[in-house]
N, C-alpha and C positions, 0 to 999 in steps of 0.2 A: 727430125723424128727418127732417120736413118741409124745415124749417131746413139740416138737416147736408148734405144730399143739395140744396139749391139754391144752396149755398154753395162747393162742391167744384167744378162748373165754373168760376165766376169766380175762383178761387184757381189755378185750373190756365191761363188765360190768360195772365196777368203770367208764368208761368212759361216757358210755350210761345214767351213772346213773346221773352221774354228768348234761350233756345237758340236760336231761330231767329236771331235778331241776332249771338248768338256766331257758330253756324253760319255766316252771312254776313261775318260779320270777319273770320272763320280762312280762308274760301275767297279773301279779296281780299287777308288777307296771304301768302297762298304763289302766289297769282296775281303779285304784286308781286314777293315774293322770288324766284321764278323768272324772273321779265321782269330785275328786277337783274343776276340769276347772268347771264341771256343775254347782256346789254349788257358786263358787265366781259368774257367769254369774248371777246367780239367786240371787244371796243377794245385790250383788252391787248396784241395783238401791234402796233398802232400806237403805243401807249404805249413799248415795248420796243423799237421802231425809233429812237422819236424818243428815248430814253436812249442808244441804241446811237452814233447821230450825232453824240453832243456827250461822247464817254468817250474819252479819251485812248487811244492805239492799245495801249498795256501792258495796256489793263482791257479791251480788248476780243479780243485774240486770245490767250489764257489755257483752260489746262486746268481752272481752278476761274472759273466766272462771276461776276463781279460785278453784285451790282442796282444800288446808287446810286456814280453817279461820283465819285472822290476829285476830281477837277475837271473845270467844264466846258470843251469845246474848240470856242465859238461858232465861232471862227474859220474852222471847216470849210466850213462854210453862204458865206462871202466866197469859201473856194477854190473852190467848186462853181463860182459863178455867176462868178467868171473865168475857167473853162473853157470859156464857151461855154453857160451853162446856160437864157440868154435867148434865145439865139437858139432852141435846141431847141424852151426851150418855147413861141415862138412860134409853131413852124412846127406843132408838135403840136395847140396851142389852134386856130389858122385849117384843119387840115385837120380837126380832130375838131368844132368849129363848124360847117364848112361842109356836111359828110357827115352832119351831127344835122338841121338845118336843111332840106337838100333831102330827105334820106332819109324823114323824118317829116312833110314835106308828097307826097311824093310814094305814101309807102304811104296816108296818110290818104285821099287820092283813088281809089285802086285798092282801098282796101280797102271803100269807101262804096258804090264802083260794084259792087264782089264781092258786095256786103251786100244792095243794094236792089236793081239792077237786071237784069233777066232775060236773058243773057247769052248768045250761043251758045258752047257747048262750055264752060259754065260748070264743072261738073265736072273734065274734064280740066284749067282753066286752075289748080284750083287745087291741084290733083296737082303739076302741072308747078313751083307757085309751095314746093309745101314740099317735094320732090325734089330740088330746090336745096340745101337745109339736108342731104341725106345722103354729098355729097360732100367727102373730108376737105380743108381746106385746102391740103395738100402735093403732092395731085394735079395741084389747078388752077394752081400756083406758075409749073411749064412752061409751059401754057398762056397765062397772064395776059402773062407776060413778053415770050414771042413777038409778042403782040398788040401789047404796047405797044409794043415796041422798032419793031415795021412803023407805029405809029401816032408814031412820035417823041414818046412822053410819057414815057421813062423821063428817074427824076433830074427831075420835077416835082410839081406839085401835081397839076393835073389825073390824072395818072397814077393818084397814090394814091387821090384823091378817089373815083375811077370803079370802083374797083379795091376799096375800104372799104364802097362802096354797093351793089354786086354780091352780096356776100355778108351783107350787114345788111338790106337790105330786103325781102326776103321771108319773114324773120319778122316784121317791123314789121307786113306785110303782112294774113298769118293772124292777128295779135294783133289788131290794129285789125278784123279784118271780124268777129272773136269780139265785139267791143264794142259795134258798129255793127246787128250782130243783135239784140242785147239790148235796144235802146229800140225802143220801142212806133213803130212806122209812124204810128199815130195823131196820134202828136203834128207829126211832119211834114204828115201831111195836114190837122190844123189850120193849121197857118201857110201852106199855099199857098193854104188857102180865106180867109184874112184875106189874100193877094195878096201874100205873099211868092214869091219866084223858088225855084226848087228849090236853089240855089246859097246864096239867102237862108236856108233852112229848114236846109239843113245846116250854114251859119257862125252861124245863131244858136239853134239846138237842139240838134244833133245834137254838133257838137262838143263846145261845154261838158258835156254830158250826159255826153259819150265823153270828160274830162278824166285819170281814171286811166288809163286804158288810153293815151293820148295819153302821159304820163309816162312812165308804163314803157317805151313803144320810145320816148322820149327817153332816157329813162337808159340802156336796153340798148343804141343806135345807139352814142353817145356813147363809153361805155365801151368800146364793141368798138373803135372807130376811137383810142380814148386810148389803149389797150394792145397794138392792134398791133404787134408786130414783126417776122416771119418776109416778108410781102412790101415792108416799110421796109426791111429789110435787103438786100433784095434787087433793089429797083427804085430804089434812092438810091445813089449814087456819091461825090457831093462834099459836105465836111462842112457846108455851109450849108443840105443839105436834110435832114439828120439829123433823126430824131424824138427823142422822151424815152428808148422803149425802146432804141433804137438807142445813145442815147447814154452809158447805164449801161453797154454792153456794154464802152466805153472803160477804165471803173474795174478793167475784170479783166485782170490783166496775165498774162506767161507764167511770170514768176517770182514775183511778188509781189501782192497782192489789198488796194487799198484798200477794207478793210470799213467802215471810220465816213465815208469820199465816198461808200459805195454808201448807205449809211442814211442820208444828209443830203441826195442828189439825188433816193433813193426818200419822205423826207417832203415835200418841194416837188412830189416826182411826183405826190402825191394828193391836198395843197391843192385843187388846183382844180377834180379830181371831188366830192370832198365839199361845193364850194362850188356846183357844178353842181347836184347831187343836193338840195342844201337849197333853191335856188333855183325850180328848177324843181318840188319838190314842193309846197311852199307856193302857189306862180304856181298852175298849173295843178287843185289841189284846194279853193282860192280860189273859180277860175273853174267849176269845176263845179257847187257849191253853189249861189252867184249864178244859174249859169242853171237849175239844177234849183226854186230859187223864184221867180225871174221868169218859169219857161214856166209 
C-alpha cells in the first residue's frame, strides 16, 4: 500500500501537466481566433472598397451584389488621377504634414510644462485647455471664418493650418501631460545631476520614455487634419486649394453618382494614412525601447 500511495502522485503530475498545456493551447487558440475574427471585421470594408473600384459600373450599381468582378476596370485609378488627384493630394499631405509636425511639437512642450512645472492657475489652465474639445465644430465654422477673412488667410494654407491646430491641439495636449506624468521625476533628476540641461533631460528621457503617447497624437493630429472637410470646404474657393475630402465631393453629381471614382479616390485616400500609421508606429515604439534601456 506503501508503494501504491507513493506512486499516485507522480502518475498524477504528467497528467496535470499535460491539462495545463492543453488549458494553455485552447486559451492562445481562441486568443488568436478572436484577434483573426477582429482583423478580417476590420479590413474587410477596405478589401470591399478596393473590389468596388475596379468592377465595372453594371456590377456595381445592381439590385443583387456582386463579390468578384467579371472584369477588372484598372483604368479608373488613371481617371482619378487626371482629374486632379495630385494636386489634392498634395495639398492634403503638406497641410496634414505640417499641422502633425507643429501640433505635436507644440503640445509636447505644453504638455511637459503642464506635467512638471508648478504653474500659476495651473488648474484652471487645464480646464480651459479641454473645454475646448466641448465645443461642436459647427459653432466655431462662423467664427473661424470671420477671423480669417479680417486676417486675409482664406483660400490658403496658413488659414487651414491655424484653423486644424486650433482644435487638434488640445487634446494632443491632455494626452501628452497623461504620459509625461507617468515617468518617474527621478529619472530627470538623474540626468541633470550627471549635468544635463533640463531641455537635455527631456530630449533624451522624457521623450523616448513618452514614445506611445507621442504616436497616438501623431496619429490622432494627422488623421484629424487628413479627414477634414467641413472648414476645407469652407475656407477654399479655388480648385488648386482643394483638399481629398473636398475633392470626393466632385464625384457626386445631381443626377448621376460615380460610385467605382468615389471607391478608387477613397482607396488612394487612405494609402497614405496607413502608410503614416505604419511608419510612425514602428519609428516611434523603436525609440522608446532604446531609450527605456539606455536610461
Amino acid at each position: 500500500m506503501t508503494a501504491t500511495s507513493s506512486a499516485t502522485p507522480a502518475t498524477r503530475q504528467p497528467v496535470n501537466l499535460r491539462r495545463s498545456r492543453a488549458r494553455r493551447r485552447a486559451g492562445r487558440f481562441g486568443t488568436y481566433l478572436v484577434a483573426v475574427l477582429i482583423g478580417l471585421f476590420s479590413v474587410f470594408p477596405l478589401f470591399w472598397m478596393l473590389l468596388t473600384s475596379v468592377k465595372p459600373r453594371t456590377e456595381i450599381v445592381t439590385r443583387d451584389p456582386v463579390f468578384w468582378p467579371s472584369s477588372f476596370a484598372w483604368d479608373r485609378y488613371g481617371d482619378v488621377l487626371a482629374r486632379g488627384f495630385t494636386t489634392y493630394l498634395a495639398n492634403s499631405l503638406f497641410i496634414a504634414v505640417t499641422v502633425t509636425l507643429i501640433g505635436v511639437l507644440v503640445a509636447a512642450l505644453a504638455g511637459y510644462a503642464l506635467a512638471r512645472f508648478d504653474l500659476p492657475l495651473k488648474r484652471y489652465l487645464l480646464l480651459v485647455v479641454l473645454a475646448t474639445q466641448m465645443f461642436p465644430v459647427v459653432v466655431l465654422l462662423i467664427p473661424f471664418f470671420a477671423v480669417m477673412r479680417r486676417l486675409d488667410l482664406l483660400d490658403s494654407y496658413t488659414g487651414l493650418i491655424v484653423t486644424y491646430m486650433s482644435f487638434s491641439i488640445p487634446l494632443a495636449i491632455w494626452i501628452l501631460r497623461g504620459f509625461f506624468r507617468g515617468i518617474p521625476d527621478e529619472l530627470e533628476d538623474a540626468a541633470l545631476v550627471d549635468g544635463c540641461t533640463r531641455f537635455g533631460a527631456m530630449w533624451r528621457i522624457v521623450l523616448p520614455l513618452a514614445g506611445p503617447g507621442i504616436a497616438a497624437c501623431a496619429i490622432y493630429v494627422f488623421i484629424a487634419a487628413w479627414n477634414e472637410f467641413l472648414f476645407a470646404l469652407t475656407f477654399t474657393s479655388s480648385d488648386a486649394m482643394r483638399t481629398l475630402p473636398v475633392a470626393l465631393q466632385a464625384f457626386i453629381g445631381r443626377d448621376a453618382t460615380d460610385h467605382g471614382a468615389i471607391m478608387a479616390a477613397s482607396t488612394l485616400f487612405t494609402l497614405p494614412v496607413v502608410v503614416f500609421f505604419l511608419f510612425v508606429h514602428r519609428r516611434l515604439t523603436e525609440g522608446m525601447a532604446n531609450g527605456a534601456i539606455k536610461g
